[in-house]
VEXMAR-486251 format. One record per atom (N, C-alpha, C): atom name; residue number from 1; y, z, x; chain; residue in one letter. Coordinates in steps of 0.001 Angstrom, whole numbers, plus 500000, padded with zeros to 6 digits. Layout:
BEGIN
+----+-----+--------+--------+--------+---+---+
!  a !   k !      v !      w !      u ! c ! r !
+----+-----+--------+--------+--------+---+---+
! CA ! NUM !      Y !      Z !      X ! A ! A !
...
+----+-----+--------+--------+--------+---+---+
! end
This chain:
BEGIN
+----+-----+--------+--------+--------+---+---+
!  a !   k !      v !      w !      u ! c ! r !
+----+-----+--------+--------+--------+---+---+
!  N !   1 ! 521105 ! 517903 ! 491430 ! A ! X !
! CA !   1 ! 520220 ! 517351 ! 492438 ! A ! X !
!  C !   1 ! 520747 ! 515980 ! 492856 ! A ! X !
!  N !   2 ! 520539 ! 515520 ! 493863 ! A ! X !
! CA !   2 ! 521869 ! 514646 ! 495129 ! A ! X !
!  C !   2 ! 520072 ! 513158 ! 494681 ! A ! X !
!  N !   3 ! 520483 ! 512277 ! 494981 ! A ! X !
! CA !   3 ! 519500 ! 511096 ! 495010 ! A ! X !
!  C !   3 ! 519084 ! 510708 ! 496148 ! A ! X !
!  N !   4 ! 517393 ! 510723 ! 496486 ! A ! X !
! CA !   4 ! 517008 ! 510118 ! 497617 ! A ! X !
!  C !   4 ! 517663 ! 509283 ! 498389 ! A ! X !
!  N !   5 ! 517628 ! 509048 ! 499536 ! A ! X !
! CA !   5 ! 517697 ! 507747 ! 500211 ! A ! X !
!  C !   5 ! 517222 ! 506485 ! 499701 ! A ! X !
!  N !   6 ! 515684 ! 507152 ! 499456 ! A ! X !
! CA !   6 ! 514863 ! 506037 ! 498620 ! A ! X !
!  C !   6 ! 514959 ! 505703 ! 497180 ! A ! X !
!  N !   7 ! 515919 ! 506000 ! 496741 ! A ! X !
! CA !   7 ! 516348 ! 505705 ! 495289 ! A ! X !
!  C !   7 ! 515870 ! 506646 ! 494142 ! A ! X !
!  N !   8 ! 515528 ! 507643 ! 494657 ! A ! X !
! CA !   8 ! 514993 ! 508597 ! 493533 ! A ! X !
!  C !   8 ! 515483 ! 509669 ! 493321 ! A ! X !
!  N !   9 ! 515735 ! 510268 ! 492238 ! A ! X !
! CA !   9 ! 517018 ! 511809 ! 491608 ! A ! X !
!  C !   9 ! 516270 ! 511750 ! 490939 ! A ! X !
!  N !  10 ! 517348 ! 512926 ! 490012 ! A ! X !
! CA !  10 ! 517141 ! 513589 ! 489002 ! A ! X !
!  C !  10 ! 516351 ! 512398 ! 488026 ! A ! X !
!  N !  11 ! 516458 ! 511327 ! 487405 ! A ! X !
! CA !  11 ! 516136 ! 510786 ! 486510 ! A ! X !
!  C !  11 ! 514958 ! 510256 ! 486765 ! A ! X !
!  N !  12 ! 514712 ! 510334 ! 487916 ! A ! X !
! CA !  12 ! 513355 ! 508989 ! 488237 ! A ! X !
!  C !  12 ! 512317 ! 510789 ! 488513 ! A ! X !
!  N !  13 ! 512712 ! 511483 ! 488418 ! A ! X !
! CA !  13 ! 511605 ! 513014 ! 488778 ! A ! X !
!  C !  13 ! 511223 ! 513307 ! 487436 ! A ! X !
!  N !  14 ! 512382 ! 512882 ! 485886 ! A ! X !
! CA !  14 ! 512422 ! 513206 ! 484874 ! A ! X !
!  C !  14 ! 511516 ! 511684 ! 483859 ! A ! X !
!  N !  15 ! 511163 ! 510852 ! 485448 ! A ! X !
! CA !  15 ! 510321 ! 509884 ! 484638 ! A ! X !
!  C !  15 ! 511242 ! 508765 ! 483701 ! A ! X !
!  N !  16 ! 512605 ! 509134 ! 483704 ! A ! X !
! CA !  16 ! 513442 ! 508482 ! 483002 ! A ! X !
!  C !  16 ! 513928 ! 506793 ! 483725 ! A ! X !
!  N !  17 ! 513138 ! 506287 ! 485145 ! A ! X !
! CA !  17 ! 513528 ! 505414 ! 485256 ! A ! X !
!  C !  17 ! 512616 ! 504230 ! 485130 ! A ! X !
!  N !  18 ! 512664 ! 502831 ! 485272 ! A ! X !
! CA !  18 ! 511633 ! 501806 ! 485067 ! A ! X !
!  C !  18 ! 510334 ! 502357 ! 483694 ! A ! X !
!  N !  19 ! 510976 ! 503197 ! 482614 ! A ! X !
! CA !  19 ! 509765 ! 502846 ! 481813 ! A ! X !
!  C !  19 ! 508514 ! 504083 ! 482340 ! A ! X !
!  N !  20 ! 509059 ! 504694 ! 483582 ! A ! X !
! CA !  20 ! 508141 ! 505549 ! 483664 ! A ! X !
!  C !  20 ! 508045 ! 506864 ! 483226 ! A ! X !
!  N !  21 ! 507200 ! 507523 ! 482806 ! A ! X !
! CA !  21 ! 507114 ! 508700 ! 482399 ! A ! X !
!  C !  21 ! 505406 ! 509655 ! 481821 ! A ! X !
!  N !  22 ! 505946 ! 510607 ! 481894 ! A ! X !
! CA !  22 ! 504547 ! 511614 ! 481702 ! A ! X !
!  C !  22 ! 503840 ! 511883 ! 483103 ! A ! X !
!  N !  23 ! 502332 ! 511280 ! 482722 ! A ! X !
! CA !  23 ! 501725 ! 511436 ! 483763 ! A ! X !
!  C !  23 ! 502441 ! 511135 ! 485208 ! A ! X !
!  N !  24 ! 503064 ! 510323 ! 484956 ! A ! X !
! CA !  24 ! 503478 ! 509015 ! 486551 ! A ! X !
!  C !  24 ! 504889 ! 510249 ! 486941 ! A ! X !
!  N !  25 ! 504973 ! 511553 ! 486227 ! A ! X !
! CA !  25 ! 506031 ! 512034 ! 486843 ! A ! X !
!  C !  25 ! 505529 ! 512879 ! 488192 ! A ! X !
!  N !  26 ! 504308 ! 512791 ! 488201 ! A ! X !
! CA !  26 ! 503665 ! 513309 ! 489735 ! A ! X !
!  C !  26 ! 504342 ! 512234 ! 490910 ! A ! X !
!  N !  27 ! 504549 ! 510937 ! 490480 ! A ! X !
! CA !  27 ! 504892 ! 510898 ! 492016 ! A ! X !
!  C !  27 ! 506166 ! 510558 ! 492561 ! A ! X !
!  N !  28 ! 506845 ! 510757 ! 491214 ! A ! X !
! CA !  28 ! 508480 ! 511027 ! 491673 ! A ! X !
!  C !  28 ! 509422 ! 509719 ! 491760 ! A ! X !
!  N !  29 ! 509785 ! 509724 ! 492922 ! A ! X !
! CA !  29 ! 510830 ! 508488 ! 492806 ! A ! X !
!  C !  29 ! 509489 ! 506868 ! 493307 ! A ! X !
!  N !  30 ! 508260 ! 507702 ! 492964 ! A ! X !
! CA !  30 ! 507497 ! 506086 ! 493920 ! A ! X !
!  C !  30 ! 506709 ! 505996 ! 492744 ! A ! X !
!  N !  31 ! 507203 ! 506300 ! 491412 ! A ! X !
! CA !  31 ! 506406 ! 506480 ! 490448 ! A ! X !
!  C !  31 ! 506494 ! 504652 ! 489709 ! A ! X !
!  N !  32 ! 507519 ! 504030 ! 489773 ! A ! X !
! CA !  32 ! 507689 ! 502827 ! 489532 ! A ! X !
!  C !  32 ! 506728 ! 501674 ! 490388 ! A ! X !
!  N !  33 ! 506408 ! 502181 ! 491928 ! A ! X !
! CA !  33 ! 506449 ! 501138 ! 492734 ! A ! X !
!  C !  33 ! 504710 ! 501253 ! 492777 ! A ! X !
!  N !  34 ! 504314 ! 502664 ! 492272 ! A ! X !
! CA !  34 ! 502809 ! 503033 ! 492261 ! A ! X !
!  C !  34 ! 502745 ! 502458 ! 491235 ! A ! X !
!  N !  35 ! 502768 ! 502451 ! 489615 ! A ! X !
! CA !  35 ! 502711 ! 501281 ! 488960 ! A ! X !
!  C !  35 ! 502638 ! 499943 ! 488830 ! A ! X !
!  N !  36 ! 503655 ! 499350 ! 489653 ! A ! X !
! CA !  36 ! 503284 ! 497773 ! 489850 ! A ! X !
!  C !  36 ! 502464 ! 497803 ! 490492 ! A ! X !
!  N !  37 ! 502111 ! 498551 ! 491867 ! A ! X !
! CA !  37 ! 500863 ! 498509 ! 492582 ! A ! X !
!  C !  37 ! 499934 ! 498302 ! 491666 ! A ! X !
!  N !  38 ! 499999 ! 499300 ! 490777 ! A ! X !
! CA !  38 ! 498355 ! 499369 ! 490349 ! A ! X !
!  C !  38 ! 498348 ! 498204 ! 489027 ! A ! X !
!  N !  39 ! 498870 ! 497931 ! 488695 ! A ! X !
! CA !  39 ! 499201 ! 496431 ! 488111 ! A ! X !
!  C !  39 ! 498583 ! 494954 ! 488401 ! A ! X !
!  N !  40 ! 498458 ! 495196 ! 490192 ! A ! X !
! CA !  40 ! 498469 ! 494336 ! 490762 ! A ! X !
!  C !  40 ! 497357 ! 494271 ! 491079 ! A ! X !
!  N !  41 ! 496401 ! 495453 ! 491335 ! A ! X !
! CA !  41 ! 495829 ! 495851 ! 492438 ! A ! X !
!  C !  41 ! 494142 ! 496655 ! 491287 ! A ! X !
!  N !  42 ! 494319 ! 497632 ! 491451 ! A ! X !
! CA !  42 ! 492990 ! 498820 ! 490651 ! A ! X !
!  C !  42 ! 493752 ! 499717 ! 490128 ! A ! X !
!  N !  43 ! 493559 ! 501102 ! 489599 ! A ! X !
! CA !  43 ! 493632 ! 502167 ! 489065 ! A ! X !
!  C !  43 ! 493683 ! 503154 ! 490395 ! A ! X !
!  N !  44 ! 494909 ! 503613 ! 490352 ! A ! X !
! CA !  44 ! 495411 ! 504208 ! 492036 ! A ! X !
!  C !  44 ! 494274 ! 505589 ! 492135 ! A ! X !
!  N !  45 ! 493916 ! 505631 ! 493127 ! A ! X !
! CA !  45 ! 492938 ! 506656 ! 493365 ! A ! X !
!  C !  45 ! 493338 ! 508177 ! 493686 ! A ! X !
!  N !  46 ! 493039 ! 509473 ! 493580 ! A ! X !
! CA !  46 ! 494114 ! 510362 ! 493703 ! A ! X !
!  C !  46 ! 494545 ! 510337 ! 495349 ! A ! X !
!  N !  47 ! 495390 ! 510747 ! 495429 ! A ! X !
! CA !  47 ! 496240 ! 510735 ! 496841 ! A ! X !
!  C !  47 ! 495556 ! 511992 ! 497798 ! A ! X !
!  N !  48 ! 495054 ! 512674 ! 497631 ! A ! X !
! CA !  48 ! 494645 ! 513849 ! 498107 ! A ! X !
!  C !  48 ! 493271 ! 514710 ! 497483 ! A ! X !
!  N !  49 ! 492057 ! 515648 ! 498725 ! A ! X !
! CA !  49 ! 491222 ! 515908 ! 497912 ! A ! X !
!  C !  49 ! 491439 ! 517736 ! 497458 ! A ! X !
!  N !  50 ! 490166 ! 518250 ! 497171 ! A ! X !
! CA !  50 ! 490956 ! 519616 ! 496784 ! A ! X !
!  C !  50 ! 491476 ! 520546 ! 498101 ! A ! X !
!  N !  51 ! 491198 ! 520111 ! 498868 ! A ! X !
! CA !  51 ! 492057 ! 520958 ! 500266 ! A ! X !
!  C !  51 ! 493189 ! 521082 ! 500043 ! A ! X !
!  N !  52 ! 493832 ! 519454 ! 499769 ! A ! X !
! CA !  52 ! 495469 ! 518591 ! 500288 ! A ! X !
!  C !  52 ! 495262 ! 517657 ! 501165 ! A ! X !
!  N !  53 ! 493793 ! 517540 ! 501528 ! A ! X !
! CA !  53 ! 493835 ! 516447 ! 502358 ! A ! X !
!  C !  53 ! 494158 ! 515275 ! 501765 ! A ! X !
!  N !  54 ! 494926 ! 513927 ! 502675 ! A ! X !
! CA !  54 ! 495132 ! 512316 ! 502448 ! A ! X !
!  C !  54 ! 493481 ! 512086 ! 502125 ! A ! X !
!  N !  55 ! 493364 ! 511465 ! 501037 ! A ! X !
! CA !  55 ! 492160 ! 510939 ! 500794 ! A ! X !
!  C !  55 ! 492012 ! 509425 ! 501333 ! A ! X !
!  N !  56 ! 491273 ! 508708 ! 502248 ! A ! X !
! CA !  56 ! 490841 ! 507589 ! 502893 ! A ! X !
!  C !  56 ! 491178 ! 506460 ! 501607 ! A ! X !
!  N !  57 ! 490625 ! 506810 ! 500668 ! A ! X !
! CA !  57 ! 490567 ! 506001 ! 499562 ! A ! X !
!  C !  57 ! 491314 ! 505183 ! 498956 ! A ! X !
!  N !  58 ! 492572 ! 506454 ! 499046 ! A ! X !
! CA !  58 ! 494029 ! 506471 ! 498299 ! A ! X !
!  C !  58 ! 495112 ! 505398 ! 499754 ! A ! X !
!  N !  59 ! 494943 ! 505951 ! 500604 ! A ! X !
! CA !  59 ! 495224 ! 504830 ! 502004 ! A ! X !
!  C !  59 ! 494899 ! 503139 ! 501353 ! A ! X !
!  N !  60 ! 493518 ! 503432 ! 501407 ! A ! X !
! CA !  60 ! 492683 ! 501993 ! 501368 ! A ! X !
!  C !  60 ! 493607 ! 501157 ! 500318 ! A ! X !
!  N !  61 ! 493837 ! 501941 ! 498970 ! A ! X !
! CA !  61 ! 494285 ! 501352 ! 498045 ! A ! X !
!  C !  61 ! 495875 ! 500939 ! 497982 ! A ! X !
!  N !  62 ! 496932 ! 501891 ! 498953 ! A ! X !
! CA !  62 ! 497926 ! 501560 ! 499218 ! A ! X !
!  C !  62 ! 497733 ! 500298 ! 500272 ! A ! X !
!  N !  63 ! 497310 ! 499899 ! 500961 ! A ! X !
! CA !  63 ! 496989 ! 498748 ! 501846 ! A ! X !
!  C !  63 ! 496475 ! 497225 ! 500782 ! A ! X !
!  N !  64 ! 496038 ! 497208 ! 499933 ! A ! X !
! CA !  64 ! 496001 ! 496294 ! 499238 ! A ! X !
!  C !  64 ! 494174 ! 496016 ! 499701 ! A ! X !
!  N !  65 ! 493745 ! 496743 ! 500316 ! A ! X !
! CA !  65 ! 492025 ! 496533 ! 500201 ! A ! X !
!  C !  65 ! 491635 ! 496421 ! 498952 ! A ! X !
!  N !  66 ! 490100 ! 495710 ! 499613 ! A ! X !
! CA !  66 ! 488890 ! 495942 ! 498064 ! A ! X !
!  C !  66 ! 488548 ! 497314 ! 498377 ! A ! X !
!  N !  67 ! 488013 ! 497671 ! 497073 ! A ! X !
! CA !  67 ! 487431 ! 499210 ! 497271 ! A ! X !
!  C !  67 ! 486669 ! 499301 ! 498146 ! A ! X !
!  N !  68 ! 486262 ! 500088 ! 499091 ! A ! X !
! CA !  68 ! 485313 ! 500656 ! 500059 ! A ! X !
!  C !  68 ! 485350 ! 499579 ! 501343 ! A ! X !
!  N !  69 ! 486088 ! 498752 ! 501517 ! A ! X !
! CA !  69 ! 486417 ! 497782 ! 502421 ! A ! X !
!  C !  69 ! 486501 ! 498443 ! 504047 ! A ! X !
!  N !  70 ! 487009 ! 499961 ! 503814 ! A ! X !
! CA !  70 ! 486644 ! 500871 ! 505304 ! A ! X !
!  C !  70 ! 485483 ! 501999 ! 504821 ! A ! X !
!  N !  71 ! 486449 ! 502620 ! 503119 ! A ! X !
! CA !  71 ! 485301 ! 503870 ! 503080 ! A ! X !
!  C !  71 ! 484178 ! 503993 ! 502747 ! A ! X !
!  N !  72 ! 483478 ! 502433 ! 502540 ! A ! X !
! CA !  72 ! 482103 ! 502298 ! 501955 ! A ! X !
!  C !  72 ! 481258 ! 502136 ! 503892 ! A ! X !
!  N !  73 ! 481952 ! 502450 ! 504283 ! A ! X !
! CA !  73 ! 481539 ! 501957 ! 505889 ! A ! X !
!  C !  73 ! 480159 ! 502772 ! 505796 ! A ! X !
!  N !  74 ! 479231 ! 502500 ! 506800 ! A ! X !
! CA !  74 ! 478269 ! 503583 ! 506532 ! A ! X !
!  C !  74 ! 478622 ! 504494 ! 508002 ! A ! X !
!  N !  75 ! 478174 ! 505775 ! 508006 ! A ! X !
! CA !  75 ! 478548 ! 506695 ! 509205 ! A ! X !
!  C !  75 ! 479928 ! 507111 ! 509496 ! A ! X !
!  N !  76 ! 480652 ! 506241 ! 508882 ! A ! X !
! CA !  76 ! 482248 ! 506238 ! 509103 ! A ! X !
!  C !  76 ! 482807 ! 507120 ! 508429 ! A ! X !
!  N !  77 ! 482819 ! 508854 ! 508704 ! A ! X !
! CA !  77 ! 483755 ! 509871 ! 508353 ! A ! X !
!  C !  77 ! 485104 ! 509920 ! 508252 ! A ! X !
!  N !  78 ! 485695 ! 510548 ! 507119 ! A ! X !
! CA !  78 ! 487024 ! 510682 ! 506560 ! A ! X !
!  C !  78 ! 488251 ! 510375 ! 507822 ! A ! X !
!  N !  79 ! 488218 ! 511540 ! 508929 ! A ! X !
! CA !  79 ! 488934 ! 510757 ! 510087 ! A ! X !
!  C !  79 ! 488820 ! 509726 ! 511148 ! A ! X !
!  N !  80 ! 487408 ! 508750 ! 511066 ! A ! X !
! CA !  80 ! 487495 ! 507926 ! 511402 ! A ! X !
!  C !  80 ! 488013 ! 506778 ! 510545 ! A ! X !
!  N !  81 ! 487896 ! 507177 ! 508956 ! A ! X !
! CA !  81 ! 488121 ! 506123 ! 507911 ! A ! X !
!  C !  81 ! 489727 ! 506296 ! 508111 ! A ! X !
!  N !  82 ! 490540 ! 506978 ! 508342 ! A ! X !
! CA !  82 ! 491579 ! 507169 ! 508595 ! A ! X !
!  C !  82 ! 492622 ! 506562 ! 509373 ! A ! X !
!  N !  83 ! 491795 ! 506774 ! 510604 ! A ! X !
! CA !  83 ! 492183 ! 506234 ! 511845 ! A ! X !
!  C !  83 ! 491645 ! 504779 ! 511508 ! A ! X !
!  N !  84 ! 490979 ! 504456 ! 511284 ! A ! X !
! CA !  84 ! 490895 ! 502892 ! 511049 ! A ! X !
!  C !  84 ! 491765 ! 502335 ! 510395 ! A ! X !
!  N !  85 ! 491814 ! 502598 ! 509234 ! A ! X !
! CA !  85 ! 493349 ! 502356 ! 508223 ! A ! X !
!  C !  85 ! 494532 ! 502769 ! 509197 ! A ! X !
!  N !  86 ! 495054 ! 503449 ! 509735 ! A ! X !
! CA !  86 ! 495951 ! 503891 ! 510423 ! A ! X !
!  C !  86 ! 496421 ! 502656 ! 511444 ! A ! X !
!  N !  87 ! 494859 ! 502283 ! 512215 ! A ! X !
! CA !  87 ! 495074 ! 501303 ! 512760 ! A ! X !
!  C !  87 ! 495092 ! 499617 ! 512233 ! A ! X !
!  N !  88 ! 494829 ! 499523 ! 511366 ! A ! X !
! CA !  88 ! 494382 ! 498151 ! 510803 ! A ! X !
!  C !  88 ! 495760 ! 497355 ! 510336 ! A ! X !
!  N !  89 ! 495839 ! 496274 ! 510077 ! A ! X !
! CA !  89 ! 497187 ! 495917 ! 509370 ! A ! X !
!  C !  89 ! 496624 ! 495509 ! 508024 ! A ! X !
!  N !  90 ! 497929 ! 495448 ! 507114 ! A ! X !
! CA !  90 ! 497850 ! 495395 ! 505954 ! A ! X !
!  C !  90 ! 498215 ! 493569 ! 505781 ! A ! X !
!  N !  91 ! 496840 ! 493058 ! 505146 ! A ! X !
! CA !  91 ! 496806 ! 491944 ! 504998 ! A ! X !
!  C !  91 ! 498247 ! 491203 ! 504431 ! A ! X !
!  N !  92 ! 498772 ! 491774 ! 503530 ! A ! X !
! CA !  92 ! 500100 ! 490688 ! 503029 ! A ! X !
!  C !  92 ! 501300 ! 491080 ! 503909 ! A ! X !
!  N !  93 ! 501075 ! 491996 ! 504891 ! A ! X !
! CA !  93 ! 502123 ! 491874 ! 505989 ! A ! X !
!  C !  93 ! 501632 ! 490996 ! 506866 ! A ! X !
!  N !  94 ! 500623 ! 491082 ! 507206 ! A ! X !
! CA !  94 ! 500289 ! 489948 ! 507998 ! A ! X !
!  C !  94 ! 499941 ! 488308 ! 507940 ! A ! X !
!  N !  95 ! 499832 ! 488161 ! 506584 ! A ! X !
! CA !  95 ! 500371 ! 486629 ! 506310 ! A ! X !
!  C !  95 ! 501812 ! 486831 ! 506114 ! A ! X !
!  N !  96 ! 502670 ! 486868 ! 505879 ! A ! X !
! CA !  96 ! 504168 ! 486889 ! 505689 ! A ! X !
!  C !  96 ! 504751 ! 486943 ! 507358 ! A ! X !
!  N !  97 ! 503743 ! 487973 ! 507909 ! A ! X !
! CA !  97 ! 504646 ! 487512 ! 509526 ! A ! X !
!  C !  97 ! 503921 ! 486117 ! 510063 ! A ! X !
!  N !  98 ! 502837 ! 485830 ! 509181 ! A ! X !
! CA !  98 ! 502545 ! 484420 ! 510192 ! A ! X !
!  C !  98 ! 503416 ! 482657 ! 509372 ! A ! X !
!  N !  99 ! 503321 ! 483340 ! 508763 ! A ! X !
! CA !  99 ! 504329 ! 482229 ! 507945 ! A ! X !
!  C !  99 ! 505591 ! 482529 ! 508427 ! A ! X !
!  N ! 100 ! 505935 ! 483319 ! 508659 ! A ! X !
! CA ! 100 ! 507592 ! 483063 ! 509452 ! A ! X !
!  C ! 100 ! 507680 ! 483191 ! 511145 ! A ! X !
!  N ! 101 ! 506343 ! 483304 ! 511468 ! A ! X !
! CA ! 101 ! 506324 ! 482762 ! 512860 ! A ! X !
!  C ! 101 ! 505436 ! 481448 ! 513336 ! A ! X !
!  N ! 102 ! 504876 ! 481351 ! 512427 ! A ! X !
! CA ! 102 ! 504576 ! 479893 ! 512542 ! A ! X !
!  C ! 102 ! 505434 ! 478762 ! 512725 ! A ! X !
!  N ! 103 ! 506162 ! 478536 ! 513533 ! A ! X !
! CA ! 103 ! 507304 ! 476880 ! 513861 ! A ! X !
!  C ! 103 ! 506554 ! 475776 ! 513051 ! A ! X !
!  N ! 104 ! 507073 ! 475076 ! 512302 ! A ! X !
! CA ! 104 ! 507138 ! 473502 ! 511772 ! A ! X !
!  C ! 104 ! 506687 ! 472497 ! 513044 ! A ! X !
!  N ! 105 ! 505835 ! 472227 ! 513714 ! A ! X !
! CA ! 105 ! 505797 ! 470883 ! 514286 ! A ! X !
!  C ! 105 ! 505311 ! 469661 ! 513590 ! A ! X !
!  N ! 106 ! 506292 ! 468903 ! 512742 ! A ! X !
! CA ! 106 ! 505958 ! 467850 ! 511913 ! A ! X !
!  C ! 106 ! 505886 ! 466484 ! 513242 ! A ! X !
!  N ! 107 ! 506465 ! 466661 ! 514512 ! A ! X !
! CA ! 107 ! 506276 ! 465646 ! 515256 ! A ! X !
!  C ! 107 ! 505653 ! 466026 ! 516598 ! A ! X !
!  N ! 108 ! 504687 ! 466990 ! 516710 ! A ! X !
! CA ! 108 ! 504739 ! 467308 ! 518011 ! A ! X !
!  C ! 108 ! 503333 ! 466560 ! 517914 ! A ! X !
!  N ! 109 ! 503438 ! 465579 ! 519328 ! A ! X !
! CA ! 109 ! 502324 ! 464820 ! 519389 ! A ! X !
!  C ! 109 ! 500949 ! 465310 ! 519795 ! A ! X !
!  N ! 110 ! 500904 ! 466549 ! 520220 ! A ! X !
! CA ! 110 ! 499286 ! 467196 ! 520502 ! A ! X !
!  C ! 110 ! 498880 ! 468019 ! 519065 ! A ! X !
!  N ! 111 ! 499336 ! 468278 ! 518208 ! A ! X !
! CA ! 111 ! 499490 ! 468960 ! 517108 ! A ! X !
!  C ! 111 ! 498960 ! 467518 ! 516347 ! A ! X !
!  N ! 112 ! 499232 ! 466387 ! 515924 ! A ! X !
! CA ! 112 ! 498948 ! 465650 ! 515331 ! A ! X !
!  C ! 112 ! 497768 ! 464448 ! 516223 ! A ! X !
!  N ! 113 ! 497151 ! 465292 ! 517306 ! A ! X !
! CA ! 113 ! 495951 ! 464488 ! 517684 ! A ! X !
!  C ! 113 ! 496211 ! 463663 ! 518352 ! A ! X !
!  N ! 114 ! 497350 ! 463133 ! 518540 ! A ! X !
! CA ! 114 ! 497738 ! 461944 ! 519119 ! A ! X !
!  C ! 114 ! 498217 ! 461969 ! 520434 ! A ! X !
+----+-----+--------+--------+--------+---+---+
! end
């Protein structure tokens, strides 16, 4: 078996890479990066319900939300909870682009009131 693009083969499917293994061999080569997530973050929610559907939840929690932050919405059904996440940005992308588009004006005189 040939290795992802995304860095994952034979060894990271066999759980053999970063320390991961057993359970965490469900998610393959993202089995490392779902870990630190959930490290960081809560106890990852399952990814899917018994259909195969994307569960809203499991979204929410890859985005770095508080729990129920869309799916505790009230009235707000699975594909609208979806489409909201779909549309929303993910908060630590969006400080990281404002910090590197934010310009330095340490002298610009309307910036300092003056």
């Amino acid at each position: 078996m040939a290795s992802s693009p995304l860095g994952g083969g034979p060894a990271a499917l066999d759980g053999g890479v970063d320390g991961v293994r057993g359970a965490d061999r469900r998610w393959g080569p993202y089995a490392a990066a779902i870990n630190r997530w959930e490290s960081l973050t809560r106890p990852v929610p399952e990814p899917t319900d018994a259909a195969g559907r994307l569960r809203a939840d499991f979204v929410e929690w890859m985005q770095g939300l508080d729990e129920g932050w869309v799916t505790a919405t009230p009235g707000l059904g699975r594909p609208a909870q979806l489409t909201a996440l779909g549309n929303g940005v993910v908060p630590q992308q969006a400080a990281r682009a404002l910090q590197l588009l934010t310009p330095p004006f340490p002298r610009c005189p309307r910036c300092a009131g003056g």
